[in-house]
C-alpha positions as CSV (number, residue, x, y, z in Angstrom):
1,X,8.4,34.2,18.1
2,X,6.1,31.5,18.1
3,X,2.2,30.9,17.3
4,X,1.1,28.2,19.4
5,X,-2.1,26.0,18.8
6,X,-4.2,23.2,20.5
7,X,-2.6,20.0,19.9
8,X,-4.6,18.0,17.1
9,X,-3.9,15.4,15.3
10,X,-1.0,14.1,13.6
11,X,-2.3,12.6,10.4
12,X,-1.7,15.9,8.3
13,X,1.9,16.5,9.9
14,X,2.5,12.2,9.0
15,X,1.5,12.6,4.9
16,X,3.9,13.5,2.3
17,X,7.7,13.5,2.3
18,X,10.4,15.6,3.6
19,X,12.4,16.5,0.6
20,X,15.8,17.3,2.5
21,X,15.3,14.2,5.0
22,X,13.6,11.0,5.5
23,X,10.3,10.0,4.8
24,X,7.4,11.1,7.1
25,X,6.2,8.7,10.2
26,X,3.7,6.6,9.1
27,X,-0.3,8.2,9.3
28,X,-1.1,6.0,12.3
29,X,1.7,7.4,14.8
30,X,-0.1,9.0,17.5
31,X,2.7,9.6,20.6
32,X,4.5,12.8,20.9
33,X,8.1,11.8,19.5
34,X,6.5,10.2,16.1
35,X,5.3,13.8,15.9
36,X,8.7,15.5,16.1
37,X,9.2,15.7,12.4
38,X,11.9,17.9,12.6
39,X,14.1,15.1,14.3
40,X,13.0,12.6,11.6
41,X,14.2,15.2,8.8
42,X,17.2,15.5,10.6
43,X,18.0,12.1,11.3
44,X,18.8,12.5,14.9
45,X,19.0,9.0,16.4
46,X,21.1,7.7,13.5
47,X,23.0,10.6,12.4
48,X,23.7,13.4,15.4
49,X,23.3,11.6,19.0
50,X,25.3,9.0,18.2
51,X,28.4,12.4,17.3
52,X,27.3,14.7,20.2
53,X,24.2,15.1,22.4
54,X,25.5,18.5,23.3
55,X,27.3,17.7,26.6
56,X,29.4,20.4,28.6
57,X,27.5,22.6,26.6
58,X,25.3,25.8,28.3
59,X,22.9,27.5,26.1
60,X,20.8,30.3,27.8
61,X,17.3,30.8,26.8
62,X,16.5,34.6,27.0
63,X,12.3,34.3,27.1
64,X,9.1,34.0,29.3
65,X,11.2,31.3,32.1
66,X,11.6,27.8,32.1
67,X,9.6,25.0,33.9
68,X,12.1,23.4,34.7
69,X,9.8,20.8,36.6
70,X,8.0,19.5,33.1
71,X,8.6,16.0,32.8
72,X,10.5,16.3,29.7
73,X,13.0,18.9,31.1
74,X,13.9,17.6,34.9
75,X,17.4,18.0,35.6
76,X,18.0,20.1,32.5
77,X,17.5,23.4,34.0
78,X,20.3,25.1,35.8
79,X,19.0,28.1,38.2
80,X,18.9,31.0,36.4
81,X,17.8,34.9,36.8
82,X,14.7,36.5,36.4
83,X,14.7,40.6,35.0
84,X,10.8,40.1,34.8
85,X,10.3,42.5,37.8
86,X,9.3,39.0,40.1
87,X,11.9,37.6,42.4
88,X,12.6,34.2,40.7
89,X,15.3,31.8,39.6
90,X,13.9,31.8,36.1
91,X,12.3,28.7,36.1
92,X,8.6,30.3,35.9
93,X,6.5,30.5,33.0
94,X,3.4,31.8,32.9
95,X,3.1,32.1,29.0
96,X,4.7,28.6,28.1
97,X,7.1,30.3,25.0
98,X,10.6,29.4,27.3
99,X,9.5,26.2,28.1
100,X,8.6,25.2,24.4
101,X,12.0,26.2,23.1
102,X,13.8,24.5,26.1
103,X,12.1,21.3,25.0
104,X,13.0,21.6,21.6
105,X,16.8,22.3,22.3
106,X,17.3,19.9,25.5
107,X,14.1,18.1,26.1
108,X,15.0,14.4,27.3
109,X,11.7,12.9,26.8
110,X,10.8,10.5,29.6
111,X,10.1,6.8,29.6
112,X,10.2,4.7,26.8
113,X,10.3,6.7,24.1
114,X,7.6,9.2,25.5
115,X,7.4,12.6,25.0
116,X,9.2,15.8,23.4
117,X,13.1,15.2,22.7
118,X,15.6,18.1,22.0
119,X,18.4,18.6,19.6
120,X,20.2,19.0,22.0
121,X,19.1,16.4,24.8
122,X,22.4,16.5,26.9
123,X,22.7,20.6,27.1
124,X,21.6,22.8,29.5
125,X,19.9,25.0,29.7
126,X,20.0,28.8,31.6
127,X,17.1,29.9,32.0
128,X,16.8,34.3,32.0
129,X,13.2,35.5,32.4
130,X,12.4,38.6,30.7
131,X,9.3,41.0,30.5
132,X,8.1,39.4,26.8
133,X,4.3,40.2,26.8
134,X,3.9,39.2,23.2
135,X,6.5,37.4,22.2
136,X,5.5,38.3,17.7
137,X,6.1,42.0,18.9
138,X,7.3,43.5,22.0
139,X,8.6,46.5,22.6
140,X,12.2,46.6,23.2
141,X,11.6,49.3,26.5
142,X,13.0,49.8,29.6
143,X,11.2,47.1,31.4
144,X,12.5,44.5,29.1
145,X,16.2,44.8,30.2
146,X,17.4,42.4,27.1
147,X,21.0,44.3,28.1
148,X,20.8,43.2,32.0
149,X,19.1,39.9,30.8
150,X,22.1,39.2,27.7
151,X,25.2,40.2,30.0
152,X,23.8,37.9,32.8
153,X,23.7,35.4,30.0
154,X,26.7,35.9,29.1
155,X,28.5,36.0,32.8
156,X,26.8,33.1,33.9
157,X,28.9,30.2,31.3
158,X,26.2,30.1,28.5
159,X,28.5,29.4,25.0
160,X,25.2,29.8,23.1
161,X,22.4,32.0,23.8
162,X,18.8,31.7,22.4
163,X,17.0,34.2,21.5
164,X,13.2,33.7,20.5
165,X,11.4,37.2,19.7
166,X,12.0,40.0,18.4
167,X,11.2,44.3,18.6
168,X,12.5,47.6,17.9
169,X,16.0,47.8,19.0
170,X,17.9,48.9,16.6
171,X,18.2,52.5,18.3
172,X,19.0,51.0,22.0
173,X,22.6,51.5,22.6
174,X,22.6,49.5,25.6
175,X,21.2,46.4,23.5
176,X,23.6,46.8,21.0
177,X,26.8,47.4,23.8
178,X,25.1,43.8,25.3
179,X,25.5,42.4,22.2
180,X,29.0,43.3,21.0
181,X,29.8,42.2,24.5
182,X,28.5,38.8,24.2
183,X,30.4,38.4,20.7
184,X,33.7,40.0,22.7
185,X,33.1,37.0,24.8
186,X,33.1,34.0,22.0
187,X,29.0,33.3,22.5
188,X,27.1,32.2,19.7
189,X,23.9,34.2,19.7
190,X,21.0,32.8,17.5
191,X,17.8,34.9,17.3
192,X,14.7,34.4,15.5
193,X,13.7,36.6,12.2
194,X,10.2,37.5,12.7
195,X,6.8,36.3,12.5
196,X,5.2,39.0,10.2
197,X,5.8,38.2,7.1
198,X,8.1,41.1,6.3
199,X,10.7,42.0,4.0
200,X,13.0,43.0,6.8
201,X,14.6,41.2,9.6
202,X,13.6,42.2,13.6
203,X,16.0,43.1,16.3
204,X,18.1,41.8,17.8
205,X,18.5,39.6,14.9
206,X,19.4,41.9,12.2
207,X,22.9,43.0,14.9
208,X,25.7,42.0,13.5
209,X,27.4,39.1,14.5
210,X,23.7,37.2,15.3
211,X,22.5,34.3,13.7
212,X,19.2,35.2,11.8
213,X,16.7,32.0,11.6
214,X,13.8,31.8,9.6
215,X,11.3,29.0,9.7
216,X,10.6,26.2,6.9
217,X,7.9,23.9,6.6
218,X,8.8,20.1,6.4
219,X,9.1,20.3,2.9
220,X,11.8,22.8,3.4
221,X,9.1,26.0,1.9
222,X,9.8,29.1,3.7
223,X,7.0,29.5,6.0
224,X,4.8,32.1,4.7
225,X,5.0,34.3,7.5
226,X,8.8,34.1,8.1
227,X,10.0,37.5,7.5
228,X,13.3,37.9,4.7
229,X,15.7,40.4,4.6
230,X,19.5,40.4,3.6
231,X,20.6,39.2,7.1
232,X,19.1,35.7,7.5
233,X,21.9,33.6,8.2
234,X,20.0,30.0,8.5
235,X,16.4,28.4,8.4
236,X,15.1,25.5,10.3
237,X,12.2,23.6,10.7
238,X,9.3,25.9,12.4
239,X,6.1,24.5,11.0
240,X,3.9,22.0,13.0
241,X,6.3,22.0,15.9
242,X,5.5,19.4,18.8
243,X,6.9,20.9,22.0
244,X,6.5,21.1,25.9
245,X,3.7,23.6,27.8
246,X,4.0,25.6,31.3
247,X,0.4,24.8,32.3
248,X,1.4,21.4,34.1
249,X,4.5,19.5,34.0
250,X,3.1,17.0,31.3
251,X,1.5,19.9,29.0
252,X,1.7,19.9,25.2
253,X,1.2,22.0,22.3
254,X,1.9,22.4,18.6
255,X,3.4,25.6,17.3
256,X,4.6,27.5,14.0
257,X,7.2,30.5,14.0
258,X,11.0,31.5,13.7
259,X,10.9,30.8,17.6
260,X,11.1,27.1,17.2
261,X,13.5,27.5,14.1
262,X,15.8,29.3,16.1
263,X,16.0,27.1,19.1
264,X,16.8,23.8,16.6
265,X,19.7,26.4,14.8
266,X,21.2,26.5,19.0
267,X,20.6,23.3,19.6
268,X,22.9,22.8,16.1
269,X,25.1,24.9,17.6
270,X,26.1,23.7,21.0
271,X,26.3,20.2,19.6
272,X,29.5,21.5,17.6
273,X,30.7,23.3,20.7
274,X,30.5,20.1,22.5
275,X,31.8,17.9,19.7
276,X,34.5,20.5,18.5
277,X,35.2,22.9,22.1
278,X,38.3,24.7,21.0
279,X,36.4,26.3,18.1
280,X,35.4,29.9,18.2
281,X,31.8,31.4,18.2
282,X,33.1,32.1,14.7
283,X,34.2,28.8,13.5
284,X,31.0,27.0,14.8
285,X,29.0,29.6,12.3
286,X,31.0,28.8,9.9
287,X,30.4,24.7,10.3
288,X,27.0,25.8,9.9
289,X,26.7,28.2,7.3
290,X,29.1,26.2,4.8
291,X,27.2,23.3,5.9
292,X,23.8,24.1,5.3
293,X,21.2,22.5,2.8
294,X,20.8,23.6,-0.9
295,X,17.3,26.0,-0.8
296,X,14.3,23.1,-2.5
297,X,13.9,26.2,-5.1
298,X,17.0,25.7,-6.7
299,X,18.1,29.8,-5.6
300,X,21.5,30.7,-5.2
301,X,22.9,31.2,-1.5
302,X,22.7,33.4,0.5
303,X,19.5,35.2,-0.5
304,X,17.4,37.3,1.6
305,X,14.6,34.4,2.2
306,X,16.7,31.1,3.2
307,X,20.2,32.7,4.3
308,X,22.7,30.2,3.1
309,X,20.5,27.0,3.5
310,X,18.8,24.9,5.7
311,X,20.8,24.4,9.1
312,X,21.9,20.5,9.1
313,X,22.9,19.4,12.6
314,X,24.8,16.0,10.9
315,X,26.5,18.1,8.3
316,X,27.6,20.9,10.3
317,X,29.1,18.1,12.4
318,X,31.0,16.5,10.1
319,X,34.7,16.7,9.9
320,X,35.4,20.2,7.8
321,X,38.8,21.1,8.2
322,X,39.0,24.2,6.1
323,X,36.7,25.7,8.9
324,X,38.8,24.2,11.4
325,X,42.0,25.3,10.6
326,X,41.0,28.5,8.8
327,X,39.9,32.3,10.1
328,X,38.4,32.0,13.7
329,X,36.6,35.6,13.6
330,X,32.9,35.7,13.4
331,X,31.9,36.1,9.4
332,X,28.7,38.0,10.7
333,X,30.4,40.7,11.9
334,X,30.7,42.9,8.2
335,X,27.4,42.0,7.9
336,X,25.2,45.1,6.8
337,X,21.9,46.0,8.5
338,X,19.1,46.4,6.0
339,X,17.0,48.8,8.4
340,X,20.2,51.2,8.8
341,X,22.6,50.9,11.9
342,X,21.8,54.4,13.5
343,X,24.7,57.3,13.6
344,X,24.4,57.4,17.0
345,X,25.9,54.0,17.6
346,X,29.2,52.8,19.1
347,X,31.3,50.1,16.5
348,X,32.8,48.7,19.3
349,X,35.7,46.2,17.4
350,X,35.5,42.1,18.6
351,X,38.3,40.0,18.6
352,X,38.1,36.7,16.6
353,X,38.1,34.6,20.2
354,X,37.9,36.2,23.5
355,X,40.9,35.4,26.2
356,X,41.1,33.8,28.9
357,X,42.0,36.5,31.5
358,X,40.9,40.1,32.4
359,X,42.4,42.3,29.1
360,X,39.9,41.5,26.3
361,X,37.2,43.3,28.9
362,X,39.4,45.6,29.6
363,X,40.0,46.4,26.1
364,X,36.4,46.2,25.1
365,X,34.9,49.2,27.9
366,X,38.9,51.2,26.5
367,X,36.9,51.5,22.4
368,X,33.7,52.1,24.0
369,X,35.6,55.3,26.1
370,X,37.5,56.0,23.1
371,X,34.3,56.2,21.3
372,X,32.9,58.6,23.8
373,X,35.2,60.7,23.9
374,X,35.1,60.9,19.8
375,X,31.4,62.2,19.8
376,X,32.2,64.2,23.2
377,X,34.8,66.0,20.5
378,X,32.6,66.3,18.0
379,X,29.6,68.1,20.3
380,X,32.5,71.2,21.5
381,X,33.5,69.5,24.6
382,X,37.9,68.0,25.1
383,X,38.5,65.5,27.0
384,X,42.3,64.7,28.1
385,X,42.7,61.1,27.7
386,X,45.4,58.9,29.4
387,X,46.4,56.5,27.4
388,X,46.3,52.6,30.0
389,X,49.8,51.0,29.8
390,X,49.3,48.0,28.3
């Protein structure tokens, strides 16, 4: 969910000082990487890149497509699928959303120290093109196929997926099956908040098990239009954002929203996986959860407005061996959902870490029969059930 903008200058972003990072770029930068402030806040030349670049790693970016020909992303983008309704790869994008948050997780610049750099400049990314007319509020229909579009995710290698926008899903069995799926599977999904202001979290954020971002300024302020609710996991830095266009293959843009907060929170994310592989989905949200900067208004964490902190790539990097050594399920999981999971639902358990063979599938679609057959029961009609030898 972004808002994107004509590029202008970068004087205003350059002033002040970033009160959880390093000083600002001085008022007379004028290329494209002086403007990443979100990579001088996190210190990324000095303090991540030289720990992990995010190699080995896929993360899928569920959106508008990816240009994967922009000069900043050549060679980053893998083929991927497109559930758009047009017969593609998912490397086209008309709207320019997927290719902005493909920059900002695994853009490589180009030259010497020219244009937009990732988090997460030795990822790569999948690219899964979805029906996402307006990515600040879509609705979650038919023609979207998040389901088709998370599973192919899912089956295609991506450890983290990205997920930008945001709708009415919270009814949509199929979405939520996807979902539990993907967690079944040990993927990190991170999904972005909302951009309306609210005091409740969109879908498919607010599932449980998802990483909720919300956006921050680069003073650390909650963005005013960041919606809050009580399952925002993380924020990151979504104001002023300097990333990558669709309209030529050396197109720019500036940007504010949870969309670009939520693609710096899976950048975050596959540089553990790289850095730390045998960890679980669950174990990699702890490192960033436990990791995370202190609020700059002194509130106590987690709260419904910054989660537990602001997500720091360095810290949640850092050798933590409680995390390591300790529970490996997902602590997202017993998380409650503000708007209400419906009656009608599934609960569909996920194992802390998914095997490495055919069972734990097996054993995911044997709860989902088991919980057919439960409301089957409760509507008049028996089923005789055969129990699978194990």
């Amino acid at each position: 969910m972004t808002s994107r903008r004509p590029v202008r200058g970068v004087a205003a972003l350059a002033a002040g000082a970033l009160v959880w990072g390093l000083s600002a770029a001085p008022a007379s930068a004028d290329t494209i990487r002086d403007q990443q402030w979100a990579l001088q806040a996190y210190n990324a030349p000095t303090k991540v890149w030289p720990i992990s670049q995010g190699d080995g790693v896929t993360i899928a970016v569920i959106d508008t497509g990816v240009e994967g020909d922009h000069q900043d992303l050549t060679g980053q983008v893998l083929p991927g699928a497109d559930f758009s309704g047009e017969q593609s790869n998912g490397q086209i994008d008309t709207d320019g959303h997927g290719t902005a948050m493909a920059s900002l997780i695994a853009g490589h610049g180009h030259g010497d120290q020219a244009g937009v750099m990732g988090l997460a400049p030795k990822a790569k990314i999948l690219p899964v093109r979805v029906a996402l007319r307006d990515p600040d509020n879509f609705s979650a229909g038919p023609d979207l196929k998040f389901s088709d579009a998370l599973r192919y995710a899912v089956d295609h290698g991506a450890k983290v997926v990205n997920m930008s926008f945001g709708g009415a899903m919270r009814t949509d069995r199929d979405a939520r099956a996807a979902v539990q799926y993907a967690l079944s599977r040990d993927v990190v999904l991170v999904a972005s908040t909302g951009n309306l202001g609210t005091d409740y979290i969109d879908y498919p954020a607010a599932f449980p098990g998802i990483v909720a971002v919300g956006a921050i300024d680069r003073m650390g302020n909650l963005w005013p239009k960041s919606d809050t609710g009580p399952e925002t996991t993380l924020v990151a830095p979504g104001v002023d954002i300097r990333d990558a266009g669709s309209k030529t293959t050396s197109d720019y843009g500036y940007a504010d929203g949870t969309s670009d907060a939520t693609a710096y929170v899976s950048a975050i994310a596959a540089l553990v996986r790289s850095k730390y592989p045998n960890l679980t989905a669950g174990q990699v949200i702890r490192r960033m959860i436990t990791s995370a900067a202190a609020p700059p208004d002194g509130s106590t964490v987690p709260n419904a407005r910054y989660g537990y902190g602001i997500a720091s790539p360095s810290k949640s990097l850092a050798d933590n061996p409680a995390v390591d050594n300790g529970p490996k399920d997902n602590p997202l999981l017993t998380r409650v959902e503000s708007q209400g999971a419906p009656d009608t639902s599934v609960a569909v358990p996920v194992p802390a870490a998914a095997s490495s063979g055919k069972d734990s599938g097996l054993t995911l679609w044997l709860y989902v029969a088991a919980g057919v057959v439960v409301l089957l029961i409760a509507a008049g009609v028996t089923f005789l059930v055969r129990r699978a030898a194990s």
